[in-house]
C-alpha positions in Angstrom: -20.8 -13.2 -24.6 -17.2 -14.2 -25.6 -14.5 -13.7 -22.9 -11.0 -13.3 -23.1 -8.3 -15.4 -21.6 -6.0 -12.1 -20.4 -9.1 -10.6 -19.0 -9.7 -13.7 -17.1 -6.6 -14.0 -16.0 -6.4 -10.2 -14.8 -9.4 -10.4 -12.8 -8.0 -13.9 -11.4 -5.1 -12.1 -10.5 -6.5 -9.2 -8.8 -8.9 -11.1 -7.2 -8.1 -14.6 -6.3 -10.8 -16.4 -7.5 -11.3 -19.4 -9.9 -11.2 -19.4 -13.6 -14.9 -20.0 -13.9 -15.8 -17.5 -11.2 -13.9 -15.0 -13.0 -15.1 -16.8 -15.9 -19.0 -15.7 -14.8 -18.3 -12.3 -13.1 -17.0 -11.1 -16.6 -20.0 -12.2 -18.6 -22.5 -11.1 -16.3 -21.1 -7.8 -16.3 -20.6 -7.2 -20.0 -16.6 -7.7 -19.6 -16.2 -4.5 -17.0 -13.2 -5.4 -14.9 -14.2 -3.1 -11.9 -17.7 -3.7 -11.9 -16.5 -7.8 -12.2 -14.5 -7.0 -9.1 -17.2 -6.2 -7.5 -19.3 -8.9 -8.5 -17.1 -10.9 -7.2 -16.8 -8.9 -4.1 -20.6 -8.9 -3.6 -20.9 -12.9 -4.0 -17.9 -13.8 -0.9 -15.9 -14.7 -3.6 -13.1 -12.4 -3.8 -12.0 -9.9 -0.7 -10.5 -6.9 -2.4 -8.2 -5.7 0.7 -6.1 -9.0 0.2 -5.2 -9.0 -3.4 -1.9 -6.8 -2.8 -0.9 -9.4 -0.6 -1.2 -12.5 -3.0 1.1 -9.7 -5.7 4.7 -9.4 -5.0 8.3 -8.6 -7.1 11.3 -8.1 -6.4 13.6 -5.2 -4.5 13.7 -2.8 -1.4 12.0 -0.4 -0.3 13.9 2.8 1.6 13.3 5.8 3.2 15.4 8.7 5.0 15.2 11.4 6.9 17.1 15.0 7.4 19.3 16.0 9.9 16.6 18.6 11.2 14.1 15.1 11.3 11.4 16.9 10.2 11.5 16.2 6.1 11.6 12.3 4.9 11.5 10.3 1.8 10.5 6.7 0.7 11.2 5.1 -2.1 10.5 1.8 -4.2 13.4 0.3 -5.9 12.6 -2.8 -8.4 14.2 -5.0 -10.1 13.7 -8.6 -11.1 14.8 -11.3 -8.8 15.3 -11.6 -5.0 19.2 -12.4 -5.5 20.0 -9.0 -7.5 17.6 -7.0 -4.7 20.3 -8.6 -1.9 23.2 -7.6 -4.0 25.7 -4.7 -2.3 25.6 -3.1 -5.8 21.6 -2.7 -5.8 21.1 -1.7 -2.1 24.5 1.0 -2.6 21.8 2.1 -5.6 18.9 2.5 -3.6 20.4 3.8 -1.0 21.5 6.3 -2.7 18.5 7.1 -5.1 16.4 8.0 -1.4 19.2 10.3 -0.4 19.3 11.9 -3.9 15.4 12.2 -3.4 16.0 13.9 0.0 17.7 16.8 -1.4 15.7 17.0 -5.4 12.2 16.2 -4.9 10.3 15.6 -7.4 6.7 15.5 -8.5 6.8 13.0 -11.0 9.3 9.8 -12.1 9.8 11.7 -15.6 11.0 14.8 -13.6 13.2 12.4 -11.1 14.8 10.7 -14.4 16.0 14.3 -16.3 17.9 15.1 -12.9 21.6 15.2 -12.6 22.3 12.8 -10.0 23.3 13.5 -6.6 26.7 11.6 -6.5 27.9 11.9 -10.2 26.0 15.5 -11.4 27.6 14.5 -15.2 25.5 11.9 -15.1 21.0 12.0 -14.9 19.6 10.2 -12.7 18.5 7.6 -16.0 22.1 7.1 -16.6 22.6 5.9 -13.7 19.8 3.9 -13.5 20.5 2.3 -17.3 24.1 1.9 -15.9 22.2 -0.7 -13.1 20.6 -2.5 -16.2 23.9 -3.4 -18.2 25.7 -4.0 -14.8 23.0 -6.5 -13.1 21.4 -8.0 -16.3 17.5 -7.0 -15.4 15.1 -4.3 -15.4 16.0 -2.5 -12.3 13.6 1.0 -11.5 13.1 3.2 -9.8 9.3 2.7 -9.2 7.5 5.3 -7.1 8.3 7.6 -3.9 6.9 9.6 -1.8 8.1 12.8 0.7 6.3 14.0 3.9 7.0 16.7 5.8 6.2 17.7 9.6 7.3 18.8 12.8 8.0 15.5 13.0 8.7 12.4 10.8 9.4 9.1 12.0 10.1 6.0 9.4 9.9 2.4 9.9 11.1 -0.1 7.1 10.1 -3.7 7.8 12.4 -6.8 7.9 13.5 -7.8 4.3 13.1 -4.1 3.3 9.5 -5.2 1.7 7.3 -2.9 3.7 8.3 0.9 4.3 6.1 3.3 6.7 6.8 7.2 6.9 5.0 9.5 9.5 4.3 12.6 9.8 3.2 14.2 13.0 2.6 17.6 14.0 3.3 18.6 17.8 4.1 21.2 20.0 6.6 19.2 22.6 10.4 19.2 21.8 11.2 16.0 20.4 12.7 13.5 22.6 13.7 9.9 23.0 9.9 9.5 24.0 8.3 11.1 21.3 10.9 9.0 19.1 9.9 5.6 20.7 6.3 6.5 20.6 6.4 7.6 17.0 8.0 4.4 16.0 5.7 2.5 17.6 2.7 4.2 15.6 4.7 3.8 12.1 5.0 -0.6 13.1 1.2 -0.3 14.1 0.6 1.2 10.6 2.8 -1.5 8.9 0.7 -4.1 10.9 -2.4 -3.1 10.8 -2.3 -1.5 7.4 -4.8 1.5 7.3 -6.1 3.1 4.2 -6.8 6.6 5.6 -5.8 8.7 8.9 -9.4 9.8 9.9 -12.9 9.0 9.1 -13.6 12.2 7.6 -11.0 11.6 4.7 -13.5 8.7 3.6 -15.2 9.7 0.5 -19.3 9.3 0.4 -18.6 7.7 -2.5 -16.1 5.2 -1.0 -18.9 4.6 1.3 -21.5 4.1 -0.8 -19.9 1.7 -2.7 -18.7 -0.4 0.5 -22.5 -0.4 1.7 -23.8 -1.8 -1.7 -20.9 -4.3 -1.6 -21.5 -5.3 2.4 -25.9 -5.3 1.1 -25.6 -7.3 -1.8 -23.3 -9.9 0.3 -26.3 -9.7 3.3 -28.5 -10.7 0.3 -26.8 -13.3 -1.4 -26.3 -15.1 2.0 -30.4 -15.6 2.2 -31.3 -12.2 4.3 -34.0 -10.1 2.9 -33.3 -6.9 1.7 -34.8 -4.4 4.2 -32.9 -6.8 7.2 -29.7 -6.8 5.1 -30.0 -2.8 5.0 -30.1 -2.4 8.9 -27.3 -4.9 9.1 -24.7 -3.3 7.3 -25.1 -0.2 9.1 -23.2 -1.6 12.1 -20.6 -3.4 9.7 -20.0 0.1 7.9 -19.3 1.6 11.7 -16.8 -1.3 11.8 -15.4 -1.2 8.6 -14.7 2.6 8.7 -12.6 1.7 11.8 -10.9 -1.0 11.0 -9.3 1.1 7.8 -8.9 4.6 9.8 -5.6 4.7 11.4 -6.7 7.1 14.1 -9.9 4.6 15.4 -8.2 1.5 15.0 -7.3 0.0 18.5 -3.2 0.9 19.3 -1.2 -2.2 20.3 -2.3 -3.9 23.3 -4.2 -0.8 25.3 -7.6 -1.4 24.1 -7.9 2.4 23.5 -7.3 3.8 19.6 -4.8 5.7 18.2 -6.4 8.7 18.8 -7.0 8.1 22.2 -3.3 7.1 23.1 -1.7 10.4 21.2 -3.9 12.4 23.4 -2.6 10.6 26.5 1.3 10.7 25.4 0.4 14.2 24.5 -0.6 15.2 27.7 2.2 13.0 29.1 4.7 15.0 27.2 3.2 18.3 28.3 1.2 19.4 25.3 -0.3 17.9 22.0 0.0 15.1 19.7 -1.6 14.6 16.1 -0.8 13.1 12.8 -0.2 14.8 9.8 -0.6 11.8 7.7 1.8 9.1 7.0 3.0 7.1 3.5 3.0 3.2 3.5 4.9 1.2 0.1 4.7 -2.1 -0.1 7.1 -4.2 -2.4 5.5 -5.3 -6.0 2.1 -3.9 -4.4 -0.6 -4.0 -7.2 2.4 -5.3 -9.9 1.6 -8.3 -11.8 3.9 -11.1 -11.0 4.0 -14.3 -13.3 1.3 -17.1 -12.4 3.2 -20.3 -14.0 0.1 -22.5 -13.3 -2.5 -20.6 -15.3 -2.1 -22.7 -18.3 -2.5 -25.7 -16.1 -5.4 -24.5 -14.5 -7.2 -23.7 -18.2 -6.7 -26.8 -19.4 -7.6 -28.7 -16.2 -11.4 -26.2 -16.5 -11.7 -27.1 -20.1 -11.9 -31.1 -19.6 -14.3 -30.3 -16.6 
């Protein structure tokens, strides 16, 4: 079966994994990029929670909250290269475009676009954005965003504006410096630890499923029989589902989960603690980002 080049070098991207790896995983799965993923996935050869890691651009991400704290926004702002995303004119501009989100939210980025913007209502919120493109010579846009709503939301945007976190948490104690501290500390546990869901229960069957098969198949391929590789993975599904559920993973240094220590600050506070849910953007996350060695590294397989 005849492979393409750009599908290679898609899978290679998502994945990290060598031209002839993705080379193989392509063929033996009759060019299906997911089910090559997994291929992949199920020989040790790629780890799929990393890829968004090895994928970056360029920009800031922002978020803001209202006066009442109890409504916040985050927003991705792209644009081309690192020097135009430190520029005063950019970060004024994104800035601005979470603030304008604050008070017109907006379901979609077509809707956000045919707005009349905030600070200048003759002007949409495209304008204003095209006006960024003439002024700093690149594609700067506005990418995706996200509101949450709560009794209480917390935000945490990590160093070099590349990471944003926004919390929501629901609770029945006034808010306080305490609750403040406390919430901020979940929001940098979140950026650190990087969870995919709140709670357990919010993990599909089918999510499951296809982890188990993944987590078998790799049993497998490592030399364990099958009906040994099955028992196996039921402790490293137990694990797994905790390592990507915010509310089981272990909380900073207390050796208790996050579950456990809301309850406790809860009580603390005189009443009770959960999480609504919370929002986490990372810069250039899943955004393809020029590989200038490819070309090397094809003709470097072909002589091999």
């Amino acid at each position: 079966m005849k492979v393409s080049m750009e599908d290679i070098k898609a899978l290679r991207e998502q994945t990290g994994a060598g031209i002839k790896d993705c080379k193989n995983a392509l063929i033996e799965n009759a060019n299906n990029m997911s089910d090559a993923l997994d291929w992949l996935r199920k020989k040790g050869i790629a780890k799929a929670a990393k890829k968004a890691s090895r994928i970056a651009t360029e920009g800031m991400v922002h978020s803001v909250i209202n006066a009442d704290k109890n409504y916040g926004v985050i927003v991705e702002i792209n644009c081309e290269t690192d020097f135009v995303g430190r520029t005063d004119d950019f970060q004024t501009f994104s800035v601005q475009a979470a603030e304008h989100l604050l008070e017109n939210p907006a379901s979609s980025n077509e809707e956000l676009l045919a707005q009349n913007w905030k600070f200048d209502s003759s002007l949409t919120v495209e304008n204003v954005c095209q006006s960024m493109v003439q002024k700093t010579g690149e594609n700067v846009r506005i990418r995706r965003f996200d509101g949450m709503s709560a009794d209480y939301v917390a935000t945490y945007i990590h160093a070099g504006a590349r990471l944003g976190i926004l919390l929501g948490i629901n609770t029945d104690v006034a808010i306080s410096a305490e609750l403040e501290d406390f919430a901020e500390d979940i929001c940098m546990h979140i950026a650190e630890a990087r969870p995919q869901f709140t709670s357990v229960d919010q993990v599909s069957d089918e999510v499951v499923e296809k982890e188990r098969e993944i987590q078998i198949a790799r049993a497998i391929e490592s030399g364990k029989p099958k009906e040994i590789a099955e028992k196996m993975v039921i402790g490293r599904i137990n694990k797994w589902k905790q390592e990507i559920c915010l509310l089981d993973q272990e909380f900073d240094d207390s050796k208790q989960s996050v579950a456990a220590n809301l309850k406790s600050k809860g009580a603390e506070l005189g009443g009770s603690i959960t999480i609504k849910g919370f929002v986490a953007l990372e810069l250039g996350e899943g955004l393809e980002k020029k590989q200038d060695n490819f070309a090397e590294e094809v003709a470097a397989m072909s002589q091999n």
